[in-house]
N, C-alpha and C positions, 0 to 999 in steps of 0.2 A: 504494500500500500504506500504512495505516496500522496505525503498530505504540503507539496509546495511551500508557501509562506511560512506555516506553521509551525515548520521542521526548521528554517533559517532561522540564526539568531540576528537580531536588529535591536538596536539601542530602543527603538518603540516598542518592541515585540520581541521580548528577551526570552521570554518562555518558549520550549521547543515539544514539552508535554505532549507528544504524539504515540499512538496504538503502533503499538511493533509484535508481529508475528513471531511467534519462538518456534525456530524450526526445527527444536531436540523434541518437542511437545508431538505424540502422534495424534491424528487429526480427530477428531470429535465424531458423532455417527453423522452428520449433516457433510463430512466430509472436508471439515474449515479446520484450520492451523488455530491455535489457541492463540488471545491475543492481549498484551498489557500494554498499560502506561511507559514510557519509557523509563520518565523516573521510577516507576516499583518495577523497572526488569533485572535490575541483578538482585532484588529480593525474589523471585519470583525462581532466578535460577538460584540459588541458596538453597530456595525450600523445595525444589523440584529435582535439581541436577548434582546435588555433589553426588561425588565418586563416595567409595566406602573410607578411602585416603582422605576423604573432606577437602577434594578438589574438584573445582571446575572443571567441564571440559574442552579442549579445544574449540573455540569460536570463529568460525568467519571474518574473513575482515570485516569486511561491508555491514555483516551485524554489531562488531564492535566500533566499528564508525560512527553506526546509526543512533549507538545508546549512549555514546559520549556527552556526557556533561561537562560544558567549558568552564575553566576557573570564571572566565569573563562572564559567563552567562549567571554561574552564582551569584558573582559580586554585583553584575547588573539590578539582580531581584532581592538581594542583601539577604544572601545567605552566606555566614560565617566561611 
């Protein structure tokens, strides 16, 4: 899913809070990829994906791209 604007960060529009598909998650009976927030997706892989090592698993670029949270984008919305 691409949601344009809403994914860019801008000094107006600091927030990037957009539905990102988890592509470790197998698909639902409807046949759809499960889908969060970006901000709760590495809670989401915590509570779903570690290993029995209580590690993550290897990710995508493109998905770790996607859920990047910028220092700037915190600071923009004055988060510590």
């Amino acid at each position: 899913m691409k949601y344009g604007p809403a994914s860019k960060f801008s000094t107006n529009r600091p927030c990037t809070n957009v539905p990102v598909n988890c592509p470790m998650c197998p698909l639902d009976a409807k046949g759809r990829k499960k889908t969060f927030w970006k901000y709760n997706f590495i809670v989401h892989m915590v509570d779903a994906h570690l290993s029995e090592r209580n590690e993550l698993p290897m990710l995508p670029l493109e998905l770790m791209v996607t859920t990047h949270i910028s220092k700037r984008e915190e600071q923009q919305m004055g988060i510590p």
